[in-house]
PyMOL Python script that loads the backbone (N, CA, C, O; Angstrom):
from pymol import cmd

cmd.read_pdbstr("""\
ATOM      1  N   UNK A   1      33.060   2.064   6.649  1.00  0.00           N
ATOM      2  CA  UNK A   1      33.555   1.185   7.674  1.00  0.00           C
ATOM      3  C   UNK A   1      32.690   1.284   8.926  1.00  0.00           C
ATOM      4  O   UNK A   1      32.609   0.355   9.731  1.00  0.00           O
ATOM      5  N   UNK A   2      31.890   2.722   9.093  1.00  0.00           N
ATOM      6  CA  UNK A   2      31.106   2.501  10.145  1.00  0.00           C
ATOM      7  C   UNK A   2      29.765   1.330  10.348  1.00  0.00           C
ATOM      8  O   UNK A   2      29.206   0.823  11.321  1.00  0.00           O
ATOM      9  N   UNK A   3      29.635   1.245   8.971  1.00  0.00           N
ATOM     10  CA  UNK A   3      28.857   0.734   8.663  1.00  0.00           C
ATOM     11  C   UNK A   3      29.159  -0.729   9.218  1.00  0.00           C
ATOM     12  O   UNK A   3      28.238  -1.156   9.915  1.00  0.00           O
ATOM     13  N   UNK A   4      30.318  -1.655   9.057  1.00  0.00           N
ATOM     14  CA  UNK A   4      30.766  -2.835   9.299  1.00  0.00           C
ATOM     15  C   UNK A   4      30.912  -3.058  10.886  1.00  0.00           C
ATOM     16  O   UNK A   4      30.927  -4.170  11.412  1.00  0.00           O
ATOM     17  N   UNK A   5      31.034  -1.639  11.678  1.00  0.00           N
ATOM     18  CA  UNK A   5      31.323  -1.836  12.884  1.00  0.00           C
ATOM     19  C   UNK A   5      30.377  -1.122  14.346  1.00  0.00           C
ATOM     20  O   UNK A   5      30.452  -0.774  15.525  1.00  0.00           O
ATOM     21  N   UNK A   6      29.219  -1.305  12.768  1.00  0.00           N
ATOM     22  CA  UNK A   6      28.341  -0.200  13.580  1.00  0.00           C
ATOM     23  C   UNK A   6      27.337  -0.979  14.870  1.00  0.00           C
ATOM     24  O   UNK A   6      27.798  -1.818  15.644  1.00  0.00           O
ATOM     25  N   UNK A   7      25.945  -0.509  14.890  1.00  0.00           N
ATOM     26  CA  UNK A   7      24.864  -1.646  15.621  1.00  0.00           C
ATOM     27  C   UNK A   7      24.824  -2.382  15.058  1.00  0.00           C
ATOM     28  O   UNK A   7      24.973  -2.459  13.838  1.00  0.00           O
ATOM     29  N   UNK A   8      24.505  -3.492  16.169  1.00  0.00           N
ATOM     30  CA  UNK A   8      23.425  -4.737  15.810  1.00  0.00           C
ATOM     31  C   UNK A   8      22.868  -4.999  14.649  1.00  0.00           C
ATOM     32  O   UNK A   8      23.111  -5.782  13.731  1.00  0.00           O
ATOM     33  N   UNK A   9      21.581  -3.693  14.995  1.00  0.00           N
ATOM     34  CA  UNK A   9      21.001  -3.510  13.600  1.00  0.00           C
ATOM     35  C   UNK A   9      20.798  -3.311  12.409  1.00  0.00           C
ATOM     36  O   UNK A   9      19.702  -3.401  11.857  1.00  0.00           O
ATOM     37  N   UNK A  10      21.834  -3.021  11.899  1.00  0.00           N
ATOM     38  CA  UNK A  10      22.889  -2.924  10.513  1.00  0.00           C
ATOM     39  C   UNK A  10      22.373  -4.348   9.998  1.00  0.00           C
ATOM     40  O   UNK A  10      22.386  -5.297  10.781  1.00  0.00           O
ATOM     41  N   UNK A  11      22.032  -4.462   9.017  1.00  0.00           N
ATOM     42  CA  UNK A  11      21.685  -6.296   8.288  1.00  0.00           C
ATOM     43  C   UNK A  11      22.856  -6.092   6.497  1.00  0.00           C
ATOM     44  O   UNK A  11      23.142  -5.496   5.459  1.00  0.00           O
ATOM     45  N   UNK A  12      22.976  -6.804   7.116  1.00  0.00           N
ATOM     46  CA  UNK A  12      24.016  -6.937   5.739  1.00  0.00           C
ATOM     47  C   UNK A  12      25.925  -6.845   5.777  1.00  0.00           C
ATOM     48  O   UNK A  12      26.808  -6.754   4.923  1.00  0.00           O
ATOM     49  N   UNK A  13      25.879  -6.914   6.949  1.00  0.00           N
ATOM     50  CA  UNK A  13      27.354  -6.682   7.432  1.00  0.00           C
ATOM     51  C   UNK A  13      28.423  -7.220   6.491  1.00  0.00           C
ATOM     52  O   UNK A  13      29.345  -6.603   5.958  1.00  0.00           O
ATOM     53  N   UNK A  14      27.993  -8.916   6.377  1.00  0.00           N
ATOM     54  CA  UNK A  14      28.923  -9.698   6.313  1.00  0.00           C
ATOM     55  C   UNK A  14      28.881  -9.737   4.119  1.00  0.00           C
ATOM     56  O   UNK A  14      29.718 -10.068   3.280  1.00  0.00           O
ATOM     57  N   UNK A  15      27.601  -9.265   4.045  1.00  0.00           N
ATOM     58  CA  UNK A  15      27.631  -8.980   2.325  1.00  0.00           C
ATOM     59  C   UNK A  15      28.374  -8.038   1.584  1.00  0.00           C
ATOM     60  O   UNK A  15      28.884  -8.208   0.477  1.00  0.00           O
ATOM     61  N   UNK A  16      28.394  -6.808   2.447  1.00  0.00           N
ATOM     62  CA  UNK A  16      29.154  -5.747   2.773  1.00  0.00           C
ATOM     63  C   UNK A  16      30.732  -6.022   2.824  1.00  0.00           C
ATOM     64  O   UNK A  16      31.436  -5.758   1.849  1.00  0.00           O
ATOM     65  N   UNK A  17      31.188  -6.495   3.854  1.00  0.00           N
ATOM     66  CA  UNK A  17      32.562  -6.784   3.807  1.00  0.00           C
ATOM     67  C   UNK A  17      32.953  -7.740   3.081  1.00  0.00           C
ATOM     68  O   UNK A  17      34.166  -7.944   3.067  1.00  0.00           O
ATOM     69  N   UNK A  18      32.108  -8.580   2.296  1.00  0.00           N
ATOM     70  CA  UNK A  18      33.266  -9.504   1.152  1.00  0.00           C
ATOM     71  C   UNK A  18      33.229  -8.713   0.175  1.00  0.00           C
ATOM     72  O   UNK A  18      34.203  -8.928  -0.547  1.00  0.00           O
ATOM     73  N   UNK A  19      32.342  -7.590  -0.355  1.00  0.00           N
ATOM     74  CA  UNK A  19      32.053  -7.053  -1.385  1.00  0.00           C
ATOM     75  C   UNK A  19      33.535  -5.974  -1.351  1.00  0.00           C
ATOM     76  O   UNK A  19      34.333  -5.937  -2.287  1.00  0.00           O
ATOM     77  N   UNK A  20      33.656  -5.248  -0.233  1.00  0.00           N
ATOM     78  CA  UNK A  20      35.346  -4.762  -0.064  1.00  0.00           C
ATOM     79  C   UNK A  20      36.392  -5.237  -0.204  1.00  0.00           C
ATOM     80  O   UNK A  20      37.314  -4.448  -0.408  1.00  0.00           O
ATOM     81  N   UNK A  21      36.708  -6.742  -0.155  1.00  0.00           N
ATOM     82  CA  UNK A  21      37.214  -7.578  -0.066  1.00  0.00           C
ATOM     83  C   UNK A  21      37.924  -7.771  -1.102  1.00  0.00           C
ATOM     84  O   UNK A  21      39.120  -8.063  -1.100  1.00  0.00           O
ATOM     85  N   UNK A  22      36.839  -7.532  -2.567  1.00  0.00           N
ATOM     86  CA  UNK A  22      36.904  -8.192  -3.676  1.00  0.00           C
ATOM     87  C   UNK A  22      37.781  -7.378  -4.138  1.00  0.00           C
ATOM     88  O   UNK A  22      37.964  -6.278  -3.618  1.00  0.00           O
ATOM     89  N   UNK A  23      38.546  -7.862  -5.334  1.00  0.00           N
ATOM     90  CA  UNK A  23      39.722  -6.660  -5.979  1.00  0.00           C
ATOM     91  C   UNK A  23      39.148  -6.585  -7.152  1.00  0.00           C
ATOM     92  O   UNK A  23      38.460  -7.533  -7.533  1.00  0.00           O
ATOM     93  N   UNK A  24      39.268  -5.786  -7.713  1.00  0.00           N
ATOM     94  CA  UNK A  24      38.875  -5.267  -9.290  1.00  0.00           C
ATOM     95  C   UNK A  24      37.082  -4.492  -8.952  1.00  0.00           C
ATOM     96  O   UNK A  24      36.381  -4.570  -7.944  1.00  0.00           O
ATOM     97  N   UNK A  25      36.862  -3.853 -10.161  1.00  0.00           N
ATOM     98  CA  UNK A  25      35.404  -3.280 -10.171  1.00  0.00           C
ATOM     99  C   UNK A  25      34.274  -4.785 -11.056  1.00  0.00           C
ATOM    100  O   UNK A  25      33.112  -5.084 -10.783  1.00  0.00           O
ATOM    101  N   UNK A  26      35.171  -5.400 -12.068  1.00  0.00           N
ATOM    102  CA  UNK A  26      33.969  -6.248 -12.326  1.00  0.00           C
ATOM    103  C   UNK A  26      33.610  -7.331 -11.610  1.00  0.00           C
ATOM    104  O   UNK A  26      32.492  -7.799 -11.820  1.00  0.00           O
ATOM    105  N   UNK A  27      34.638  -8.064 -10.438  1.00  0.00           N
ATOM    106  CA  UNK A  27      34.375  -9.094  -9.618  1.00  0.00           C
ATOM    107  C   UNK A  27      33.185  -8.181  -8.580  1.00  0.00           C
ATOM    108  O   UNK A  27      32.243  -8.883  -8.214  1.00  0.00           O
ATOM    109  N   UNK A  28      33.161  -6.911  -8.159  1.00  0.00           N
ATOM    110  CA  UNK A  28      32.502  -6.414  -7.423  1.00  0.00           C
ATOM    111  C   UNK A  28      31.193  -6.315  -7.857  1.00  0.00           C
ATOM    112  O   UNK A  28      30.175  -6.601  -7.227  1.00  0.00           O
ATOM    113  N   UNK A  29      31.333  -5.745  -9.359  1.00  0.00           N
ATOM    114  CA  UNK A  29      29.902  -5.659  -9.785  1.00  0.00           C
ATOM    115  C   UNK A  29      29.085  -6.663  -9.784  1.00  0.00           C
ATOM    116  O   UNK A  29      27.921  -6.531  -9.404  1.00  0.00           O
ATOM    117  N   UNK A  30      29.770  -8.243 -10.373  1.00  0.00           N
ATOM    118  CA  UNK A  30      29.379  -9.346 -10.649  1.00  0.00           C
ATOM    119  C   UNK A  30      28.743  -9.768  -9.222  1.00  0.00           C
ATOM    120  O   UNK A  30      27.618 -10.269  -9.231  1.00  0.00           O
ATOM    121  N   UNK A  31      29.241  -9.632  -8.327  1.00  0.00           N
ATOM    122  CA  UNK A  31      28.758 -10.201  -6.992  1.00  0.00           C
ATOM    123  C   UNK A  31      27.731  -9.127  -6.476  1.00  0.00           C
ATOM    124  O   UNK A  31      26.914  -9.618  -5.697  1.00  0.00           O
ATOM    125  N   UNK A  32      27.567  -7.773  -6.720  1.00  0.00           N
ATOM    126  CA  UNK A  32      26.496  -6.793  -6.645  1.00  0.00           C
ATOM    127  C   UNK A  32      25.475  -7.643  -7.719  1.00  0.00           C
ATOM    128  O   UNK A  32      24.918  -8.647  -7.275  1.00  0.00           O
ATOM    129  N   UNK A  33      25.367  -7.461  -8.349  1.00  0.00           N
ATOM    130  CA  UNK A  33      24.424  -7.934  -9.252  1.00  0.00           C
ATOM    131  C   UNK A  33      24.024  -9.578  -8.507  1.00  0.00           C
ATOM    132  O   UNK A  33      22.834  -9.603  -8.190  1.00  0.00           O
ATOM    133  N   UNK A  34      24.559 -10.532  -8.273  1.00  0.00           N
ATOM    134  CA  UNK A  34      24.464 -11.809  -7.774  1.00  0.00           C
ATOM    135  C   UNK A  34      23.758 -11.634  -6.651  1.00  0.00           C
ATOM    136  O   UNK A  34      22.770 -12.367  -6.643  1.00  0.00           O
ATOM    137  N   UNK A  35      23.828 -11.179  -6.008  1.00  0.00           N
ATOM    138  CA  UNK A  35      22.595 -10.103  -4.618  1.00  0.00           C
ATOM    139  C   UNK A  35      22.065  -9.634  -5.238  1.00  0.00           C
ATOM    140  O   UNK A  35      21.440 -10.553  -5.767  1.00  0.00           O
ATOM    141  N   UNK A  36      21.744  -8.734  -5.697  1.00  0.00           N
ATOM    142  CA  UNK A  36      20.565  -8.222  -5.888  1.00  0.00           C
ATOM    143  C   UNK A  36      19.501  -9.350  -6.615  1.00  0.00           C
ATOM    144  O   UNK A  36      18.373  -9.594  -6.186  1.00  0.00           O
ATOM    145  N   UNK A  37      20.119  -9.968  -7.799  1.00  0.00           N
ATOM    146  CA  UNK A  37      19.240 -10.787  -8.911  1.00  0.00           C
ATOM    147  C   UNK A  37      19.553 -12.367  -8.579  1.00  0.00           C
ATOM    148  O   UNK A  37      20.209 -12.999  -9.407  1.00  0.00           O
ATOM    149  N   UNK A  38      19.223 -12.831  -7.722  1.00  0.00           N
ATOM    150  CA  UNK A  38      19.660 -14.505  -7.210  1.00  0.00           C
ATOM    151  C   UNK A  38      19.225 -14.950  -8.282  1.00  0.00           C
ATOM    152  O   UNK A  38      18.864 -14.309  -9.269  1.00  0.00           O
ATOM    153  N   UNK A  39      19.251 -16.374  -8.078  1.00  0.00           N
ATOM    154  CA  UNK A  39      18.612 -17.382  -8.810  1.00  0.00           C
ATOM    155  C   UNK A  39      17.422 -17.436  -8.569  1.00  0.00           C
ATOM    156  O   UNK A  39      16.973 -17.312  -7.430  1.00  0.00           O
ATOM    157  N   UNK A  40      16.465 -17.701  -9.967  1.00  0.00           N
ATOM    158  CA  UNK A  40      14.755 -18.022  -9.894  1.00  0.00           C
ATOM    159  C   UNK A  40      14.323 -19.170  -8.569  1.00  0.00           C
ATOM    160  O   UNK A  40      13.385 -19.231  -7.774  1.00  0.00           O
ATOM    161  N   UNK A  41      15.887 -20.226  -8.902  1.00  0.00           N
ATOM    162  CA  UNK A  41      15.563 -21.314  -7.794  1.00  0.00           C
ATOM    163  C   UNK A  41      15.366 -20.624  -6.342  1.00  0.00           C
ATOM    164  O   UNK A  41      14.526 -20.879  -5.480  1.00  0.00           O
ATOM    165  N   UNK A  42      16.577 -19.517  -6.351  1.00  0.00           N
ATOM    166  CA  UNK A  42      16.641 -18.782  -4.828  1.00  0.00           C
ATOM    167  C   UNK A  42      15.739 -18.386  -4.664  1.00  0.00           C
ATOM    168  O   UNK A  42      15.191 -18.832  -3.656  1.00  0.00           O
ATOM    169  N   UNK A  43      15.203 -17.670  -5.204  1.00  0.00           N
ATOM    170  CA  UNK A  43      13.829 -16.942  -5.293  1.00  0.00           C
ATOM    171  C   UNK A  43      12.584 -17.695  -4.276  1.00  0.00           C
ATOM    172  O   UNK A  43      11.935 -17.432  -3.264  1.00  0.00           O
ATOM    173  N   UNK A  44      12.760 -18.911  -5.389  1.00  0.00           N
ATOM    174  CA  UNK A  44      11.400 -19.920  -4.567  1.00  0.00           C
ATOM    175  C   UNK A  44      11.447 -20.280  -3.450  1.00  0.00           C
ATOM    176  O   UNK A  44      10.429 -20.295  -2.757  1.00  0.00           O
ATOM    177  N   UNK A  45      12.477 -20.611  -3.052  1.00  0.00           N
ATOM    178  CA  UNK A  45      13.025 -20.815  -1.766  1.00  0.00           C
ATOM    179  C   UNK A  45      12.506 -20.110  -0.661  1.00  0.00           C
ATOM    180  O   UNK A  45      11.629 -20.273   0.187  1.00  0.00           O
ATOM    181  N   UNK A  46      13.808 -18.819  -1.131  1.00  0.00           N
ATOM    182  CA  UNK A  46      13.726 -18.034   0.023  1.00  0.00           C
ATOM    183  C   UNK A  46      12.464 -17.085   0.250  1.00  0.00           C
ATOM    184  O   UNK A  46      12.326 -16.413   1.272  1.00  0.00           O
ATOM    185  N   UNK A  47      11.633 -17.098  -0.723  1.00  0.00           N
ATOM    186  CA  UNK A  47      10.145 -16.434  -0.586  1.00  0.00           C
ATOM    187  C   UNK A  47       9.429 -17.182  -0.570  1.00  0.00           C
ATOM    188  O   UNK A  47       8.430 -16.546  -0.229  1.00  0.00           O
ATOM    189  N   UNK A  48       9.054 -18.427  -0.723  1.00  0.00           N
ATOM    190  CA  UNK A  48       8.302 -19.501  -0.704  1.00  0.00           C
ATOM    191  C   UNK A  48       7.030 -19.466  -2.444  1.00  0.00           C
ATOM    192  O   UNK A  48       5.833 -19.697  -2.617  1.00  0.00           O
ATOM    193  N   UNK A  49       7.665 -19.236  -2.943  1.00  0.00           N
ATOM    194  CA  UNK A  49       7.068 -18.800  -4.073  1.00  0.00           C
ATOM    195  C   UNK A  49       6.549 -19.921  -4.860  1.00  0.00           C
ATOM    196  O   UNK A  49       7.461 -20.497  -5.454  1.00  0.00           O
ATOM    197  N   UNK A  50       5.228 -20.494  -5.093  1.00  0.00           N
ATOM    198  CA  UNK A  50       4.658 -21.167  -5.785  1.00  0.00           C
ATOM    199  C   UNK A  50       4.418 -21.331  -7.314  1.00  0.00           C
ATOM    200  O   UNK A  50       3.910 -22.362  -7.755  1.00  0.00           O
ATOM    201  N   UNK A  51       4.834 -20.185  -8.204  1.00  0.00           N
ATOM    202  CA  UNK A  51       4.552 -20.584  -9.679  1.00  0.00           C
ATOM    203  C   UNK A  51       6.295 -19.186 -10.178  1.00  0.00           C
ATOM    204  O   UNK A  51       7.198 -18.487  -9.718  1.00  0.00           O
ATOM    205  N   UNK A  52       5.678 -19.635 -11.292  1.00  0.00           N
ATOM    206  CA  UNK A  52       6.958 -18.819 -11.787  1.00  0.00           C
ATOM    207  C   UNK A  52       6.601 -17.500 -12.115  1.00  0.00           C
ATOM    208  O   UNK A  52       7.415 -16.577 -12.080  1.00  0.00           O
ATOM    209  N   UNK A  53       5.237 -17.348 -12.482  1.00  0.00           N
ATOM    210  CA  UNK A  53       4.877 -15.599 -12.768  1.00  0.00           C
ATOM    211  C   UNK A  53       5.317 -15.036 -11.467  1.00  0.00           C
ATOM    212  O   UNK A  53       6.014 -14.066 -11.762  1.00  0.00           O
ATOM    213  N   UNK A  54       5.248 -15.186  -9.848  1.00  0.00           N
ATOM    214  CA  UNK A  54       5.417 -14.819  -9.178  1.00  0.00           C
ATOM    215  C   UNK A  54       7.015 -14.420  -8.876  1.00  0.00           C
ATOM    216  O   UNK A  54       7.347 -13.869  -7.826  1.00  0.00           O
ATOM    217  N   UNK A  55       7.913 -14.756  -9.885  1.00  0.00           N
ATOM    218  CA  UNK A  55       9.312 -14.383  -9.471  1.00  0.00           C
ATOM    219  C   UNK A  55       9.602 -13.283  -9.943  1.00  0.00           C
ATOM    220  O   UNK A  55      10.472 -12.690  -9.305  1.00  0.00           O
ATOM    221  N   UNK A  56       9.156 -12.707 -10.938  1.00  0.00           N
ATOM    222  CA  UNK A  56       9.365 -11.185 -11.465  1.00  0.00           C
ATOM    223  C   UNK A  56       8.796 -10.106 -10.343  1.00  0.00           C
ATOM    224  O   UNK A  56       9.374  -9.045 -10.110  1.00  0.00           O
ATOM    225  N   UNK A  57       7.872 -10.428  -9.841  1.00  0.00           N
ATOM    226  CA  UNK A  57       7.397  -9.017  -8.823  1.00  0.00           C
ATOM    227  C   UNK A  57       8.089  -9.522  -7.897  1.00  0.00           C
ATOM    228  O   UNK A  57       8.263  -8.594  -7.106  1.00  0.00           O
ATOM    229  N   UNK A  58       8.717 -10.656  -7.413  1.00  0.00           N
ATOM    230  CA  UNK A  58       9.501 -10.591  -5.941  1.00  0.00           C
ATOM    231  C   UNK A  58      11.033 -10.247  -6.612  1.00  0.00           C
ATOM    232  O   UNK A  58      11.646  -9.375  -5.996  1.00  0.00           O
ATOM    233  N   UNK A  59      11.426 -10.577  -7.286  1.00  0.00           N
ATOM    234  CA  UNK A  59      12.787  -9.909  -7.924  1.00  0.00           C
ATOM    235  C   UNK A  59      12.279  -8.195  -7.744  1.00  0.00           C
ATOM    236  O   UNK A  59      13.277  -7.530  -7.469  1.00  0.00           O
ATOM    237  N   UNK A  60      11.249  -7.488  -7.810  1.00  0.00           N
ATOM    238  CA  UNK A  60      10.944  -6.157  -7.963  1.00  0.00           C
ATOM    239  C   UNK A  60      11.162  -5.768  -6.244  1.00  0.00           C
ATOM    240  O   UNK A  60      11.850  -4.877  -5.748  1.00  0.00           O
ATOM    241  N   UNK A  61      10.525  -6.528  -5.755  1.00  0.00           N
ATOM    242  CA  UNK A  61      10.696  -5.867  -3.881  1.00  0.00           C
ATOM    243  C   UNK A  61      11.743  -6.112  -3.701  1.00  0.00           C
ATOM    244  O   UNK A  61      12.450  -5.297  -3.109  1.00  0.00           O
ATOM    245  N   UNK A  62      12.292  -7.419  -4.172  1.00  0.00           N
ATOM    246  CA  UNK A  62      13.867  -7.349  -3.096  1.00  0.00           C
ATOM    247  C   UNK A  62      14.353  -6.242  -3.767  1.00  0.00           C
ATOM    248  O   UNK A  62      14.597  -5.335  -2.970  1.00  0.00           O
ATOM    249  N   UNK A  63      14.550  -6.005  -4.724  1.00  0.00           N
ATOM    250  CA  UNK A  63      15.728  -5.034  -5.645  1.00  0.00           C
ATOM    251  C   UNK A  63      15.166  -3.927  -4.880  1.00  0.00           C
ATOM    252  O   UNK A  63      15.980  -3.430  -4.101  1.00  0.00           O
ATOM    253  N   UNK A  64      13.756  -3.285  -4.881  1.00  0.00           N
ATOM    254  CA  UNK A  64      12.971  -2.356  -4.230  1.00  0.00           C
ATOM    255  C   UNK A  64      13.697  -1.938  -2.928  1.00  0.00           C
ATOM    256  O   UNK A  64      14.235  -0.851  -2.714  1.00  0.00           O
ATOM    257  N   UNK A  65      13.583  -3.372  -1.814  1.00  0.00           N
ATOM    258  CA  UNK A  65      14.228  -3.388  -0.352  1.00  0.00           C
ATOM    259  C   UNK A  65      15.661  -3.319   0.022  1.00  0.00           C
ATOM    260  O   UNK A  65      16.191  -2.945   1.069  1.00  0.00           O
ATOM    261  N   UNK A  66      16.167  -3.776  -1.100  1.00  0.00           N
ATOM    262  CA  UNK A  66      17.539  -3.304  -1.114  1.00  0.00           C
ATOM    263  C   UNK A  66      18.122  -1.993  -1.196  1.00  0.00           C
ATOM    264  O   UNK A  66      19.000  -1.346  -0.625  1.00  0.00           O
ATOM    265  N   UNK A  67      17.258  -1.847  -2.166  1.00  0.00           N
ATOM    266  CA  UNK A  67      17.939  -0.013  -2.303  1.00  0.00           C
ATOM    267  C   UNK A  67      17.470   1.082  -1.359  1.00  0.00           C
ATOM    268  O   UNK A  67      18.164   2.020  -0.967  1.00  0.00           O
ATOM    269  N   UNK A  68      16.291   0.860  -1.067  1.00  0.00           N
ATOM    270  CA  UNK A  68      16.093   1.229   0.711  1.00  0.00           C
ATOM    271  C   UNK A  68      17.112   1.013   1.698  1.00  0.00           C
ATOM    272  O   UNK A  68      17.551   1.794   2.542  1.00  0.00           O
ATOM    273  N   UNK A  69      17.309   0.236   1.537  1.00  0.00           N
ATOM    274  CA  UNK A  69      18.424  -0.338   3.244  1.00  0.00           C
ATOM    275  C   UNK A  69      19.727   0.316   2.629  1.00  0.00           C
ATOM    276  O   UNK A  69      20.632   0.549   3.430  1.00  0.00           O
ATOM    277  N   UNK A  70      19.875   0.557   1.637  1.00  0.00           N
ATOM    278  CA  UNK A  70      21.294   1.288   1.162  1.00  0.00           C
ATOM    279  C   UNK A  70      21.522   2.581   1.169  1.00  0.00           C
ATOM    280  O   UNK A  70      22.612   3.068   1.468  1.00  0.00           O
ATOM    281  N   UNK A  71      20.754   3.076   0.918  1.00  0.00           N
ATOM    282  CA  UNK A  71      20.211   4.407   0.803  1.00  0.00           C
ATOM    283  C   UNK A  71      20.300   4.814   2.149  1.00  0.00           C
ATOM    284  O   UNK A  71      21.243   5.543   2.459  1.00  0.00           O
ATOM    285  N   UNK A  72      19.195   4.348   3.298  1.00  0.00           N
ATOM    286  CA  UNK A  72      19.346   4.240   4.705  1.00  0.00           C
ATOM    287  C   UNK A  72      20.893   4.197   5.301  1.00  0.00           C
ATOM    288  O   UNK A  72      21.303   4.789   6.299  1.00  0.00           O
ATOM    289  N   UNK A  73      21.581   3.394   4.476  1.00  0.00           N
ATOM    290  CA  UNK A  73      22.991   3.080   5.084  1.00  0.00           C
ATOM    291  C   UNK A  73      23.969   4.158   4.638  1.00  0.00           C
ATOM    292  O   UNK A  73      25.027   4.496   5.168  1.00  0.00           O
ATOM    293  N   UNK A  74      23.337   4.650   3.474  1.00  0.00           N
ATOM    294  CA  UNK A  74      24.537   5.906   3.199  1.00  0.00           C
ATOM    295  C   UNK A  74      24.180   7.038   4.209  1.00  0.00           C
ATOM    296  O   UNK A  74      25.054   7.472   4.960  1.00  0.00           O
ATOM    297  N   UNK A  75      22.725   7.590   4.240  1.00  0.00           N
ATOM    298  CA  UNK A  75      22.625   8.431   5.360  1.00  0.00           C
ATOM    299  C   UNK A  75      23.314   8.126   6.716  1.00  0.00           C
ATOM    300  O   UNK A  75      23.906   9.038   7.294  1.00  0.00           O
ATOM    301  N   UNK A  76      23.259   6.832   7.266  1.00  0.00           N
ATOM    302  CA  UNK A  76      24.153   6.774   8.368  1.00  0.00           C
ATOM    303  C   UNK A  76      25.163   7.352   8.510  1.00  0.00           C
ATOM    304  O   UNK A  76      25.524   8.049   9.458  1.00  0.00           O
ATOM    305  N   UNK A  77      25.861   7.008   7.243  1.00  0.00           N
ATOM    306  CA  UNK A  77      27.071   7.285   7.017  1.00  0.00           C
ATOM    307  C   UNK A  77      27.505   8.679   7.075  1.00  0.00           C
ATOM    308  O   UNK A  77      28.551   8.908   7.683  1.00  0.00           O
ATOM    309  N   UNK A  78      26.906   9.588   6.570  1.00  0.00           N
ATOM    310  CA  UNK A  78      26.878  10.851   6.491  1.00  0.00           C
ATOM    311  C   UNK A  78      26.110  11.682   7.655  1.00  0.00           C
ATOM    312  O   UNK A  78      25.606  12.805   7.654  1.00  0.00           O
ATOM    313  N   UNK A  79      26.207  10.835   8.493  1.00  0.00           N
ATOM    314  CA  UNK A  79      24.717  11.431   9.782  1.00  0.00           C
ATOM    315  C   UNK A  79      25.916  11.686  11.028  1.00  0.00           C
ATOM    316  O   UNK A  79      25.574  12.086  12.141  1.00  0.00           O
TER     317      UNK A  79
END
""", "prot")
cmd.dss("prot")
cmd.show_as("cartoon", "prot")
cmd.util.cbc("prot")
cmd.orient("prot")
């Protein structure tokens, strides 16, 4: 919860609190997984990604950058 009410700088607040939100473990997982692994379309989009070989290594950083910033966020937590 510190996490939801913490700084500014915290990114992910609002992904965070629907994910609490959710009741059961597989609606949670399903929407964990839905973040982490968007759509190929999302992909192009939101990285500006020009061919399709290029969606497997950006699926690799976000998943990569995610688990950084989580990791980061549990130490908060425990700090």
């Amino acid at each position: 919860m510190r996490l939801l009410a913490g700084a500014p700088d915290v990114d992910g607040k609002e992904s965070l609190a629907v994910l609490f939100t959710l009741k059961g473990i597989r609606a949670k997982l399903k929407y964990a997984l839905a973040l982490l692994f968007p759509s190929p379309e999302f992909m192009r989009l939101e990285y500006g990604l020009t061919s399709g070989t290029q969606v497997g290594p950006a699926y690799l950083r976000r998943f990569r950058f995610l688990m950084w910033e989580g990791c980061k966020g549990i130490v908060r937590l425990f700090a």
